[in-house]
Structure formats: C-alpha cells, structure tokens
N, C-alpha and C positions, 0 to 999 in steps of 0.2 A: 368605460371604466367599471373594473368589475366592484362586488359589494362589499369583500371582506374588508375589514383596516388590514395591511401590513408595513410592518418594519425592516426594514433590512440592517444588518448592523454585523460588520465585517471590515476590513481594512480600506480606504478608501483605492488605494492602487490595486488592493483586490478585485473591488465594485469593479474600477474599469476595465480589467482584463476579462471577469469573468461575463459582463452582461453588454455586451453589444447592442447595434442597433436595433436588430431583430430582437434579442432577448428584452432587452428595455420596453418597446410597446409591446410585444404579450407581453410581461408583466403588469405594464399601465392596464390592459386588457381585462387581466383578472383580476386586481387589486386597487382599491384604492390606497394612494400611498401619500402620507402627511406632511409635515414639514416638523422635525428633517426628515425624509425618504428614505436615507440610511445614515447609521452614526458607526464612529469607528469605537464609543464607548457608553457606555449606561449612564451619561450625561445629566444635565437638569433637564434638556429641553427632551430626551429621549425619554428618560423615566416620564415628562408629563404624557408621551405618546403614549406610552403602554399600558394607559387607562384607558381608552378605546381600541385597542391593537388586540386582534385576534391573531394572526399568525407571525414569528419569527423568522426571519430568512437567512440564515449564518453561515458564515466559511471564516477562512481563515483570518486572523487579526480581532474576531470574536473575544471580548472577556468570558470566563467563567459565568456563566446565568447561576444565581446563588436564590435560593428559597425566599430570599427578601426581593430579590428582581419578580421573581413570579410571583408575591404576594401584591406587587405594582401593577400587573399584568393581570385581574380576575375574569377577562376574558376571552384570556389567549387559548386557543384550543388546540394549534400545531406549532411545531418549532420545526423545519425544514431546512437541511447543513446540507448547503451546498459544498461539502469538503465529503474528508472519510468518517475518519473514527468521533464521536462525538460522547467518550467517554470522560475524557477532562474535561468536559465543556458543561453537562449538566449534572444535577446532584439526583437523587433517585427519588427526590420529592415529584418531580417533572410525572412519572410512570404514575406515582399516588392519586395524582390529580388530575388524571384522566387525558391528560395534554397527550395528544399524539407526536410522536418522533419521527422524524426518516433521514435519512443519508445517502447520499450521492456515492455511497463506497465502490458501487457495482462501475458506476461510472468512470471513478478514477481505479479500478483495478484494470481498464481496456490498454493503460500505457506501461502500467508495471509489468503486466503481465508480457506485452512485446517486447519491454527491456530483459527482461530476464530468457524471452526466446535469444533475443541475439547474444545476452551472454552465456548462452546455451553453447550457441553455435559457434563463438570466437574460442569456449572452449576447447570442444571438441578436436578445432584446429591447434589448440595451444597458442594462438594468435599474440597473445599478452607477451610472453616469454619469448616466442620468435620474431615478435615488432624487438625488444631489447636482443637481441643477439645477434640479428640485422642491421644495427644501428653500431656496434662494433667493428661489426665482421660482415660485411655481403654475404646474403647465404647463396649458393649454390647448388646446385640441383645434384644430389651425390657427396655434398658436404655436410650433410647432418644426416640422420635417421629419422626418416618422414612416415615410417612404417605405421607409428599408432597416433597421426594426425587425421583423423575421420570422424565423421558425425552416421555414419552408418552402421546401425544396429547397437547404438549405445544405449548402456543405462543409465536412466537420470532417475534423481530422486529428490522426489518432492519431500520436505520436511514441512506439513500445515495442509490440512485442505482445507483451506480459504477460498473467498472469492476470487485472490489472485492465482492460486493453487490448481484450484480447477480451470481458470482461464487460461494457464498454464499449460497445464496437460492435455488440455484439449487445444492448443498450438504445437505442442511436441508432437502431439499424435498426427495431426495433418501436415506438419510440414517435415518432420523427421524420422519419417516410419520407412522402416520398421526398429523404431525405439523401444527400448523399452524400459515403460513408467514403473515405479516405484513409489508408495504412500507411506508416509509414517504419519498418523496424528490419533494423539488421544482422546479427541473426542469425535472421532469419526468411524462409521466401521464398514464390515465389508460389504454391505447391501448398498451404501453410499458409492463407493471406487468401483466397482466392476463394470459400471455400464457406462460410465466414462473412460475407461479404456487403462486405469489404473491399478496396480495390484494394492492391496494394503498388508502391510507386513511390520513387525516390531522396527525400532528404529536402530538396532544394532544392526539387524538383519539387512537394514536400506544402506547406512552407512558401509559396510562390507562389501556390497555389492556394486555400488555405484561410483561412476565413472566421475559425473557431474552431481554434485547435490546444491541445490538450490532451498532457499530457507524462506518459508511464508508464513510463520507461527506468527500469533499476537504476544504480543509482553504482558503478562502476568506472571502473578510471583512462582505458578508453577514452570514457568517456561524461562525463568531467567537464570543466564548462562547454560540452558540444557546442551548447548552443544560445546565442550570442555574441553580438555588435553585428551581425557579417556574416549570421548567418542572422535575427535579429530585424528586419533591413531588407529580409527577402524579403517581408516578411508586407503583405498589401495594407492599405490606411490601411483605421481601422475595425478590425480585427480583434481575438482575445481570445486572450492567451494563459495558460491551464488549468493549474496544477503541483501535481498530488498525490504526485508523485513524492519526490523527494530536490531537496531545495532546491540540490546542487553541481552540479545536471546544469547550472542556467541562471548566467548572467553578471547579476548584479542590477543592476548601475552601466550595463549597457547597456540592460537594462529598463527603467531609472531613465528616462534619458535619453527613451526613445521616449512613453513615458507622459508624462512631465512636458509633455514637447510635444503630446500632445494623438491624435498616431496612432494611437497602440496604446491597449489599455487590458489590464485584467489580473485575476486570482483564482488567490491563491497560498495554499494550504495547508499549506506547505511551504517555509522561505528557509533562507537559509543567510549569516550565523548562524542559529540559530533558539534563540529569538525574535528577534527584527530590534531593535537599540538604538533605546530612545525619540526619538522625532522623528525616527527615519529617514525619508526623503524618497518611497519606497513606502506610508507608514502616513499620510500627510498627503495624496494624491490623489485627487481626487475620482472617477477614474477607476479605482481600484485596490482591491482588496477581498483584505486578509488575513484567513486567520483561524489561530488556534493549532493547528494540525495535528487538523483532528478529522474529516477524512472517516475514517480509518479504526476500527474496533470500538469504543465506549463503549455506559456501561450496558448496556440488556438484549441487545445486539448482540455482547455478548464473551462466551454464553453460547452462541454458535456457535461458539467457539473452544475452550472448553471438552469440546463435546460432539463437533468432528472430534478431539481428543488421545484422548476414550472409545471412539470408533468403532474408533480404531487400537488402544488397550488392546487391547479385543473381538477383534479380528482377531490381534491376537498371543497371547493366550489361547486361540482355538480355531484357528490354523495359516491363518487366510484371508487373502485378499489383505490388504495393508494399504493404507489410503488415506493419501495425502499423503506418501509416501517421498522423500527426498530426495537423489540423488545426489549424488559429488563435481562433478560437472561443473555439476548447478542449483546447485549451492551457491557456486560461482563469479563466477556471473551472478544472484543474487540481490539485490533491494532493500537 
C-alpha cells in the first residue's frame, strides 16, 4: 500500500468501468485509499476525508471542486482527471495553490482520433448518402457516377491542432497517402505543422480547398460558431463535414440548409443541443450521419484513462516527471 491519502470521486458506474482488476491493485499499490475510497459527491463523510487526502482522482460524474472543497483539502497536492478537459471541473484558485493538475486528454484523444479516420474514409467514399440511396434503389455497377468516390490523393482539413488534430493527421498520413493535410488554427503556426506532415494555411484557404474537413477546435468564445453559413459555402459541392469537437463551434441551421439541398453532406458526433430534438431536420437526411457522442473513450478504451491518472499517481509518488500536467494557460483553451 502506497503512502499518499487518495480519494477518488467520480461516478460510481464510472469507477467500475474505468478501474478493473488490474487497475484497482496498482492503485491499492500506490495509495492509500480511506473509507469512502471514492464518492460520487463532496459528501459529509468525503469532505471529512479530504483533511488527510493529498491527491484527487476524477473523471466523469465529478462535481465541480469549488475554492471551498480545496480549502477542506489543505493537503491536497494533485488533482488527477482520469477524463479529458478539466476546465468545468476546477476554478483557477486549484493553479494558485500550487496543486498540480493532469488529464488523461492524450488518452481519450487515441479513439476520437480513429473515429474521425473512419469518418474520413466513409467520406471519401460518400458511404452515408450511397448506404440511403441503396436502401431505395440497389445500386448497380454503371447506375450511378462512382467517378469521385475515392480516398486517393484527397484533401482533408483539419480545423484545430489539438491533441486530437495532430492524432489525426498523423493517421491520414499513414493510412491515406498520398493525402493531403490541410491546418487551420489560430493558435498554432508553421514551425508546429510542417514536420507532422501538415501544411498550416488561413481557414478560408482550407475550407476551399478541401474535400473532407474535419473540426477539432475547443469551444471558447472565440471559436463559437466560427464555422457559419459564410465559411460552410466555401466548401466545394461534395464535400464532408467531420465534428468530434463541441457541437457550439458549428452553425447547425446553416448546416441544415446546405445538406438539405444536396451539396454538402455531414457526420456529427457532436450537435449542439446535444442530443438534437426529435425530428430535427439533421437526424432525417439521407446525407447526414449523427451519432450520440461516442468517438471519445467507452468500454475497454476508458481503461486508458484510468491507467494515464496511475501513471501520474507513480510519478508523483516517486518525484518523476508527471505525464499529462495541465497548465493555466491549456486549461483555457481546452475542449
């Protein structure tokens, strides 16, 4: 049993998904862990823990940790999110006070980033629109115009270089070359893209150009709605556009619009509202493919999230680097 106090304090069908057998003894391994050993809220019997409790261990189903929970806590030193973004979660007093942060973001971008290759690749084919036109009409080999169904020497464009961004591009590039990548983000520049196999270019510029564009930007208020009616009619007819992101970055009513008519088509993982009310006019297209937010972590894939929160334990237990730190400044700019 290791020496720190920790708490874990996340959703209870969370716990079980995320911390198996394996993960449960390391964890008993490096921590000592109290009673409760996780709570799904800031409780009586939680807050008495967190006057001995040096490290946090959180994911999803987490309250808000508020300056008053960490005034309960004066010997907590890490707070470790076994999830992604951990900006709704702490308040900026957490940085003040010397508490270290980290996030399992890198973790859960290994599945968004594969969901957005295959919706890459079902693009490319138009797969969305010729599964509905199939389901009509058999297609036939000489019954439709197959000419610009290919995944060979497309351009894709990434909208964000994120962790999932660059996980991204660097799957296009080995599984669909000779592609070619496209970057738009404003806070990235060209010494970043280049040796990732990426060009970085304005975002009119990627919009015009690109076949697929895929959207990995975080929501902030400078990124909300940036992709609108105006930049949705840069996109050449044909085209696909990708959102694993946060459903507020896009304009949905001007989505609507372009799909509905037939130019664009779409695969949104992601809307905003989310879920999209019944008989919304995205969820009835034949061209259009939602699904309930699941590119990122489920079942045995949140056992990677699990095991970066252990990794950092480790490292805080024996003085070594820790993986996944999160500054105030990424925490800004976070999903």
């Amino acid at each position: 049993m290791g020496d720190l106090q920790a708490l874990l304090v996340m959703g209870e069908p969370v716990y079980r998904e995320l911390f198996g057998a394996a993960e449960r003894e390391r964890l008993s391994a490096l921590a000592s862990l109290g009673d409760p050993a996780c709570s799904e809220a800031f409780d009586d019997a939680a807050l008495a823990r967190l006057a001995e409790v040096e490290v946090l261990i959180t994911s999803w189903g987490c309250p808000p940790i508020t300056p008053e929970i960490l005034d309960a806590a004066p010997r907590l030193r890490a707070i470790l999110h076994a999830a992604g973004s951990v900006r709704e979660l702490l308040p900026p007093q957490v940085h003040e006070r010397g508490i270290t942060v980290t996030s399992a973001a890198d973790a859960n971008a290994i599945p968004v980033a594969e969901f957005t290759l295959a919706a890459i690749i079902l693009a490319g084919k138009r797969a969305i629109p010729m599964a509905a036109i199939n389901r009509d009409l058999p297609v036939t080999w000489g019954g439709v115009d197959t000419s610009a169904l290919s995944n060979r020497g497309r351009t894709i464009g990434l909208v964000g270089f994120s962790r999932i961004g660059r996980r991204t591009l660097d799957l296009v590039r080995r599984v669909l070359e000779p592609a070619r990548v496209l970057v738009a983000d404003p806070y990235a520049d060209a010494a970043e893209g280049a040796p990732a196999g990426g060009a970085l270019v304005p975002l009119p510029a990627l919009l015009a150009a690109s076949e697929s564009v895929s959207l990995h930007a975080p929501l902030v208020e400078s990124t909300r709605g940036m992709i609108g009616a105006a930049e949705l009619a840069l996109l050449p007819n044909g085209a696909t556009l990708i959102n694993t992101a946060r459903g507020g970055v896009l304009d949905h009513d001007a989505l609507l619009r372009e799909c509905a008519g037939g130019r664009l088509d779409a695969i949104l993982d992601v809307t905003e509202p989310e879920p999209l009310p019944a008989g919304h006019g995205l969820l009835t297209l034949p061209n259009v493919l939602v699904t309930p937010h699941l590119a990122g972590s489920l079942g045995s894939e949140t056992r990677r999230l699990a095991q970066h929160a252990l990794d950092a334990l480790e490292a805080l237990s024996s003085d070594t680097p820790i993986p996944g730190v999160v500054t105030p400044e990424a925490m800004g700019l976070s999903a």
